[in-house]
N, CA, C and O atoms as CSV, one atom per row, in Angstrom:
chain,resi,resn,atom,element,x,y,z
A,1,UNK,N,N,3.439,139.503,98.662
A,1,UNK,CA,C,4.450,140.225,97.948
A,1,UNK,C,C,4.327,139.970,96.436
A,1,UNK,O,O,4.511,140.928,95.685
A,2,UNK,N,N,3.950,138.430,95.784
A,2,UNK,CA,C,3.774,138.278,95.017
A,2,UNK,C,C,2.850,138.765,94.272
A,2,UNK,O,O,2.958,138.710,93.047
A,3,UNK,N,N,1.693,139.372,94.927
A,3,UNK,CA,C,0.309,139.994,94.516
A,3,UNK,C,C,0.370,141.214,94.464
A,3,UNK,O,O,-0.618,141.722,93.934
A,4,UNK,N,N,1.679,142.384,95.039
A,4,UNK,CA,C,1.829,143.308,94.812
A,4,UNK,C,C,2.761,144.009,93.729
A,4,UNK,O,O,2.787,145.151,93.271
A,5,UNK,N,N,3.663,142.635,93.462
A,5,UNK,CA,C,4.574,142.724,92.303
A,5,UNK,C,C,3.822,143.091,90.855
A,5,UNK,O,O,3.982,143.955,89.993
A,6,UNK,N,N,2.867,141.905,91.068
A,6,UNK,CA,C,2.357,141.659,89.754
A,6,UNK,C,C,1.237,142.962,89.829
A,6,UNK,O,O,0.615,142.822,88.776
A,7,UNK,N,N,0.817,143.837,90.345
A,7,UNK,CA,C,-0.125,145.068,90.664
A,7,UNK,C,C,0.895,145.475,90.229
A,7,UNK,O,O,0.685,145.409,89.018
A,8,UNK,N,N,2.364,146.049,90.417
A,8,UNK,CA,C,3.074,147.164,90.076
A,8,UNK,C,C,3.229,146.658,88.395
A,8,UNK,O,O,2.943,147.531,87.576
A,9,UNK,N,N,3.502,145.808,88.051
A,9,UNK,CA,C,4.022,145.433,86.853
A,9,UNK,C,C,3.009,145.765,86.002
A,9,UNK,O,O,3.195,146.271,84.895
A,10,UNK,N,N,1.621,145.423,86.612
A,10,UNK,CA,C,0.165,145.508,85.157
A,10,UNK,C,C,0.562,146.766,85.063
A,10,UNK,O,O,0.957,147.031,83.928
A,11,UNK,N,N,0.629,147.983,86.101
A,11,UNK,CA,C,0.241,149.216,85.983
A,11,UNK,C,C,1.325,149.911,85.532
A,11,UNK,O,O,1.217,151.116,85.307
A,12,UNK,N,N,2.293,149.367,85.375
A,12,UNK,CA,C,3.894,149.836,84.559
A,12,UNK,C,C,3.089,149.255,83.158
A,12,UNK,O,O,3.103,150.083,82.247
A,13,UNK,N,N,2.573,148.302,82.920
A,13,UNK,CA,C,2.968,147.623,81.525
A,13,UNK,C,C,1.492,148.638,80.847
A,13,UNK,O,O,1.474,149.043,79.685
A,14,UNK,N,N,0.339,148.903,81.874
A,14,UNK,CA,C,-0.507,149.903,81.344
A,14,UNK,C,C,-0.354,150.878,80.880
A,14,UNK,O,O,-1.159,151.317,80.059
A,15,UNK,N,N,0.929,151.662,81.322
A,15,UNK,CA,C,1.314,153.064,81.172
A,15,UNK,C,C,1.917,153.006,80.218
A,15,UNK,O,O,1.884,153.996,79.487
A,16,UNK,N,N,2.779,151.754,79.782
A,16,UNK,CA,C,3.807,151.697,78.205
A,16,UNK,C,C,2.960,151.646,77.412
A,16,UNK,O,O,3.169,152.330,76.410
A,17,UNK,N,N,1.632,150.842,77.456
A,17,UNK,CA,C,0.403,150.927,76.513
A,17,UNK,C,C,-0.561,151.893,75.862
A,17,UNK,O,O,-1.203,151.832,74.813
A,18,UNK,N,N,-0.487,152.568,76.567
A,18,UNK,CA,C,-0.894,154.548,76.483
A,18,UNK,C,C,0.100,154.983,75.912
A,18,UNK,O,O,-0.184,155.674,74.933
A,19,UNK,N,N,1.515,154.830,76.183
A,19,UNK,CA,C,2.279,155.797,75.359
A,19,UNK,C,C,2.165,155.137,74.486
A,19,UNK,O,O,2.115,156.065,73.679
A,20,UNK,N,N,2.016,153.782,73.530
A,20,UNK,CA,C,2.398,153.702,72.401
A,20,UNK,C,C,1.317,153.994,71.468
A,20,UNK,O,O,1.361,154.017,70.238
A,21,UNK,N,N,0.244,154.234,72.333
A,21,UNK,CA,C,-0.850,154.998,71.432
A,21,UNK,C,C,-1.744,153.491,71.213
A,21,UNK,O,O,-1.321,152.342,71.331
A,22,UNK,N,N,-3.479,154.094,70.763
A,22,UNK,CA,C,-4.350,152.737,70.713
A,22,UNK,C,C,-4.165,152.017,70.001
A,22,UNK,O,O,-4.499,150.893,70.377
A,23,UNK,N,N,-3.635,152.083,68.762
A,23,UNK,CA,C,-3.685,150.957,67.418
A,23,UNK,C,C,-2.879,149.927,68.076
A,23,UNK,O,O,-3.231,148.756,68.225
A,24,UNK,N,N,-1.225,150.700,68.647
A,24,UNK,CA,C,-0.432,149.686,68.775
A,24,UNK,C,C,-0.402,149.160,70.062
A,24,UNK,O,O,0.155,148.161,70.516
A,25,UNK,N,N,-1.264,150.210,70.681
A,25,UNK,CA,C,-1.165,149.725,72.586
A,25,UNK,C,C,-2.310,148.414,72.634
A,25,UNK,O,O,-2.318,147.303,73.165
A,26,UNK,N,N,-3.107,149.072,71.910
A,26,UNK,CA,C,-4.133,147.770,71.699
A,26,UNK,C,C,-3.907,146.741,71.042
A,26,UNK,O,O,-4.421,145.664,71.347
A,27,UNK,N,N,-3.145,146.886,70.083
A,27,UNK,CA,C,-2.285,145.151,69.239
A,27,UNK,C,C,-1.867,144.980,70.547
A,27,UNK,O,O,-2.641,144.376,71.290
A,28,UNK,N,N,-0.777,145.392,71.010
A,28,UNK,CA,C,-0.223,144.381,72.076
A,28,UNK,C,C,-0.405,143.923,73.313
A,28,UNK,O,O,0.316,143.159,73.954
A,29,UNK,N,N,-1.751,144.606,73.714
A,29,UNK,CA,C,-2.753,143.919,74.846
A,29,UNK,C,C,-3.641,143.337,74.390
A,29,UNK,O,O,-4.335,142.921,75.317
A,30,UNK,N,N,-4.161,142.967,73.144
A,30,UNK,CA,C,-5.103,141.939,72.595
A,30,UNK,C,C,-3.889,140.804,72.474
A,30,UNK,O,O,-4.402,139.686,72.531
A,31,UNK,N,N,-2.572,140.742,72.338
A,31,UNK,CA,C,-1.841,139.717,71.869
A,31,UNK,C,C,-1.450,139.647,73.435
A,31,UNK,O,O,-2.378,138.919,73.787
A,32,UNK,N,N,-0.865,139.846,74.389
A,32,UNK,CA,C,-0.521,139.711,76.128
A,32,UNK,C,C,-2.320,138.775,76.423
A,32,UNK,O,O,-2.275,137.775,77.139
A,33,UNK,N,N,-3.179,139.035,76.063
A,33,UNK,CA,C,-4.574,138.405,76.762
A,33,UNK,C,C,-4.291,137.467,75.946
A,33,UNK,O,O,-3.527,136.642,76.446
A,34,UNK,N,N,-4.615,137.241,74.822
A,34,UNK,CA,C,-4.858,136.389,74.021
A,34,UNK,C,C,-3.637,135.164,74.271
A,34,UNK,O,O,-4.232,134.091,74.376
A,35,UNK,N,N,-2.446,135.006,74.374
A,35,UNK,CA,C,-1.335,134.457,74.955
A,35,UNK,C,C,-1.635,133.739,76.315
A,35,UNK,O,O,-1.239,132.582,76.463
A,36,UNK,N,N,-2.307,134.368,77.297
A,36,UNK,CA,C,-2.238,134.165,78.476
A,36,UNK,C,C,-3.400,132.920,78.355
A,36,UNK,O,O,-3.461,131.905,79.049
A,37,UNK,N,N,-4.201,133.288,77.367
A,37,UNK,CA,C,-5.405,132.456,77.632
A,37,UNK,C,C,-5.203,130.872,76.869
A,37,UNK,O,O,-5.663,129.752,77.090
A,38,UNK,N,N,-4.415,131.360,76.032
A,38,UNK,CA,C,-4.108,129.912,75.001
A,38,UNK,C,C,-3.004,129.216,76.344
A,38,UNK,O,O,-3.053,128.067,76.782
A,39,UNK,N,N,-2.340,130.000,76.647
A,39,UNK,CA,C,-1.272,128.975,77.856
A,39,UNK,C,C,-2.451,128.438,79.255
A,39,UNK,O,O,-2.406,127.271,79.646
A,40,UNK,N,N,-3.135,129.139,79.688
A,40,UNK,CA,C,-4.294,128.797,80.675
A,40,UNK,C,C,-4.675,127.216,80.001
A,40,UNK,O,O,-4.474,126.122,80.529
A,41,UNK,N,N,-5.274,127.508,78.689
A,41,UNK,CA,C,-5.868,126.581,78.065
A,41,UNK,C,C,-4.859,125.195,78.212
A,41,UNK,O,O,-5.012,124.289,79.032
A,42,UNK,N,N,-3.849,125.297,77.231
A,42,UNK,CA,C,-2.997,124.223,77.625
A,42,UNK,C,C,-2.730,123.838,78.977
A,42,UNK,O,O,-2.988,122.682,79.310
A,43,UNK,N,N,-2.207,124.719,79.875
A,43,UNK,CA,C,-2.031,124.176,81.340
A,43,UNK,C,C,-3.299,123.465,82.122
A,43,UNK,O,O,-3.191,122.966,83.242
A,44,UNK,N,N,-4.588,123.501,81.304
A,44,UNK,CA,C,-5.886,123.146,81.873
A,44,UNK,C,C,-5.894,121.250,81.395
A,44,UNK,O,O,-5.968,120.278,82.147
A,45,UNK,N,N,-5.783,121.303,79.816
A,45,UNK,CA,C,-5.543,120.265,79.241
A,45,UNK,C,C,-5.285,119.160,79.665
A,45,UNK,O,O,-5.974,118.169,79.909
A,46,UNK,N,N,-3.182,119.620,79.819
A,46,UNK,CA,C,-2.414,119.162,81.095
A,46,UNK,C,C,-2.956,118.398,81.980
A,46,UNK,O,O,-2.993,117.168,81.937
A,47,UNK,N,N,-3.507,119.277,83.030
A,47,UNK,CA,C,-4.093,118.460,84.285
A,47,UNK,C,C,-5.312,117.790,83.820
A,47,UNK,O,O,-5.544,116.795,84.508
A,48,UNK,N,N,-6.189,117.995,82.870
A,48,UNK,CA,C,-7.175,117.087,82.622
A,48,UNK,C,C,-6.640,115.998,82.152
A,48,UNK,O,O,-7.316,115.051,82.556
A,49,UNK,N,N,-5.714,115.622,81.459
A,49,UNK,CA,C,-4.465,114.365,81.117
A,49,UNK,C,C,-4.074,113.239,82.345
A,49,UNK,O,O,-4.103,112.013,82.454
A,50,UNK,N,N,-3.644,114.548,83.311
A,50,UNK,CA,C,-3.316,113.825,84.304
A,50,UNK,C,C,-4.458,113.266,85.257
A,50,UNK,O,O,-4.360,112.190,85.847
A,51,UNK,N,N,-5.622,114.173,85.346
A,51,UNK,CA,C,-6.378,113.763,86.348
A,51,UNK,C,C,-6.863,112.413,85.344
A,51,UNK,O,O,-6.547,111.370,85.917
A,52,UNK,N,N,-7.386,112.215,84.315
A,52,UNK,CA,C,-8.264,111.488,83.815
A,52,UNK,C,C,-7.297,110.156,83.676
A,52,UNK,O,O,-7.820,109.081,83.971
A,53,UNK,N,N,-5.949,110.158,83.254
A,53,UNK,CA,C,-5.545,109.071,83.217
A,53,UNK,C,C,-4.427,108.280,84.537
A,53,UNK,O,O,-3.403,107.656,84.258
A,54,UNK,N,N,-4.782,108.440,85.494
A,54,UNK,CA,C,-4.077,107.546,86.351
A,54,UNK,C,C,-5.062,107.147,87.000
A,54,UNK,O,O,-6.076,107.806,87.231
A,55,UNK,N,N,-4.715,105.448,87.521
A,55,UNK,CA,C,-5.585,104.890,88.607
A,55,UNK,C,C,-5.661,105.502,89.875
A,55,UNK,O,O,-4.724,106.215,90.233
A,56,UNK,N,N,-6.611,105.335,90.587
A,56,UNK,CA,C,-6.459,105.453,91.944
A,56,UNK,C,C,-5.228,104.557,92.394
A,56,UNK,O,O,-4.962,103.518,91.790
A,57,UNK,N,N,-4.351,105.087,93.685
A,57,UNK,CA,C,-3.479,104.627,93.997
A,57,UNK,C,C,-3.630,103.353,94.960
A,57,UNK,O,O,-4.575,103.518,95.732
A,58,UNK,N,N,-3.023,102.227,95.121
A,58,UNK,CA,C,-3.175,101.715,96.567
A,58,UNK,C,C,-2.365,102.282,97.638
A,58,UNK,O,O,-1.243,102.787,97.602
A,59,UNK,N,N,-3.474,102.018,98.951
A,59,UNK,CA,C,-2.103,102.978,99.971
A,59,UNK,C,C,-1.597,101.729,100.003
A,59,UNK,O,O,-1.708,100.590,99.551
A,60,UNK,N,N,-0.771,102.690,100.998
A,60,UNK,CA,C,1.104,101.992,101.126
A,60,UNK,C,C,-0.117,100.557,102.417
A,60,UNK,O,O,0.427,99.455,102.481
A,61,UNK,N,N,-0.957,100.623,102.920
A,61,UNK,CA,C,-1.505,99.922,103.874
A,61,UNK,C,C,-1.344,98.428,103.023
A,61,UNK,O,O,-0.525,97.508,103.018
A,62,UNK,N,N,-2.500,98.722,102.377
A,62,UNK,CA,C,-2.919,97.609,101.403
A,62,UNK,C,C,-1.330,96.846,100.612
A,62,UNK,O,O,-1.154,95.661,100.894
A,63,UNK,N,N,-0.648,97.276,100.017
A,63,UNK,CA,C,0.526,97.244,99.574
A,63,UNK,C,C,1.457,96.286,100.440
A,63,UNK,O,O,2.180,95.348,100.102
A,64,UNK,N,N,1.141,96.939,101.854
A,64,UNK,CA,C,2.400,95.884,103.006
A,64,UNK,C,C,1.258,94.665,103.156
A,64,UNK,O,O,1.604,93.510,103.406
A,65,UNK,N,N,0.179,94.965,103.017
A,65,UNK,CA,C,-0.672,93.707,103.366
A,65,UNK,C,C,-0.770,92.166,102.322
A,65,UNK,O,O,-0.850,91.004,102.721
A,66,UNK,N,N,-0.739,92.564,101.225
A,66,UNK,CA,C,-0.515,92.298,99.933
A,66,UNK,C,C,0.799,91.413,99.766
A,66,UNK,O,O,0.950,90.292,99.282
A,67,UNK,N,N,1.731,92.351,100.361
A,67,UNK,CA,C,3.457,91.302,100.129
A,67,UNK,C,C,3.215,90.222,101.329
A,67,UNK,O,O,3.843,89.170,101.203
A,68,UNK,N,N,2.478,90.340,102.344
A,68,UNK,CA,C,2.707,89.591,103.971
A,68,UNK,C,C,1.822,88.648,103.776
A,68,UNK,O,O,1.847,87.652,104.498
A,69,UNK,N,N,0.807,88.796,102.692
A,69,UNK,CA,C,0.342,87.241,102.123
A,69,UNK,C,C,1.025,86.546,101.359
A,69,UNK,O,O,1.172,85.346,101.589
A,70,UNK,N,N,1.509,87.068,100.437
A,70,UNK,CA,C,2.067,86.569,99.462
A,70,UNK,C,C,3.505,85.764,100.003
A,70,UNK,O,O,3.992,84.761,99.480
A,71,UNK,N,N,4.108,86.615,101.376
A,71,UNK,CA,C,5.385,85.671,101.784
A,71,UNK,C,C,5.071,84.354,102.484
A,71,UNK,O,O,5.661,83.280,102.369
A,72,UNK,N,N,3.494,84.818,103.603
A,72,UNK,CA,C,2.658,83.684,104.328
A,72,UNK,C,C,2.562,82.150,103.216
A,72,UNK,O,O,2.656,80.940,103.420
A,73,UNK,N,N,2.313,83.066,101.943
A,73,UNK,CA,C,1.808,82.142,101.346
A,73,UNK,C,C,3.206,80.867,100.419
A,73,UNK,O,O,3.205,79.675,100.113
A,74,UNK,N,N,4.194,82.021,100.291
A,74,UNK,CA,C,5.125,81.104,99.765
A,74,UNK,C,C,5.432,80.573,101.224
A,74,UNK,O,O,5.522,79.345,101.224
A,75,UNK,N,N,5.595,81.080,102.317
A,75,UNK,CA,C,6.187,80.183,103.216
A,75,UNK,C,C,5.597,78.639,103.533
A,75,UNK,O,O,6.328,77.653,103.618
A,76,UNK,N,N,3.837,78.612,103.726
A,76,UNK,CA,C,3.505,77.591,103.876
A,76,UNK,C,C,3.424,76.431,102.739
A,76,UNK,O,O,3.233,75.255,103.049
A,77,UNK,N,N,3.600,76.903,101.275
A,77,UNK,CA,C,4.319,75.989,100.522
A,77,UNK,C,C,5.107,75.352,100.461
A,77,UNK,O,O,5.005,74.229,99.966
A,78,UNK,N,N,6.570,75.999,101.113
A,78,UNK,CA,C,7.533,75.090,101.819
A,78,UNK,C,C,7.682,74.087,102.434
A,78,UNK,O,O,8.376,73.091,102.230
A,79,UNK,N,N,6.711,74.485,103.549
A,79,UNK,CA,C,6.466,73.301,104.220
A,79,UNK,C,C,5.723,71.806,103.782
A,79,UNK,O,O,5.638,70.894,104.605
C-alpha cells in the first residue's frame, strides 16, 4: 500500500511539474532530488556512526557467567 501511495503521489507531483512549465518545474525537481539525496547522505553517515562506534556486545550468556564467578568467588573468600 505503501508502494502504491508513493506511485500515486510521484505522478500527482509530476503533473504539478508540467503545469508550472520547465524553468520552474525543473527548479523544483532539481531542488525535491537534490534534498532527498543530501538527507540519504546524512541518514547514511548516521548509521556509519553507529555501526563503526559500538563494541560488539556480550551476550546475556557470558554476562550471567561472569556475575556466578565473581559471587563463587566472593563467597569462597568468606570462608
Amino acid at each position: 500500500m505503501k508502494l502504491f501511495t508513493a506511485i500515486l503521489l510521484s505522478t500527482i507531483l509530476g503533473y504539478l511539474l508540467l503545469v508550472f512549465g520547465a524553468f520552474y518545474g525543473g527548479l523544483l525537481a532539481f531542488g525535491i532530488i537534490l534534498g532527498i539525496l543530501i538527507r540519504g547522505l546524512m541518514l547514511l553517515n548516521e548509521i556509519h556512526k553507529i555501526m563503526i562506534g559500538k563494541a560488539p556486545k556480550k551476550s546475556v550468556l557470558d554476562e550471567y557467567l561472569a556475575e556466578r564467578d565473581r559471587k563463587e568467588r566472593a563467597a569462597q573468600f568468606k570462608m
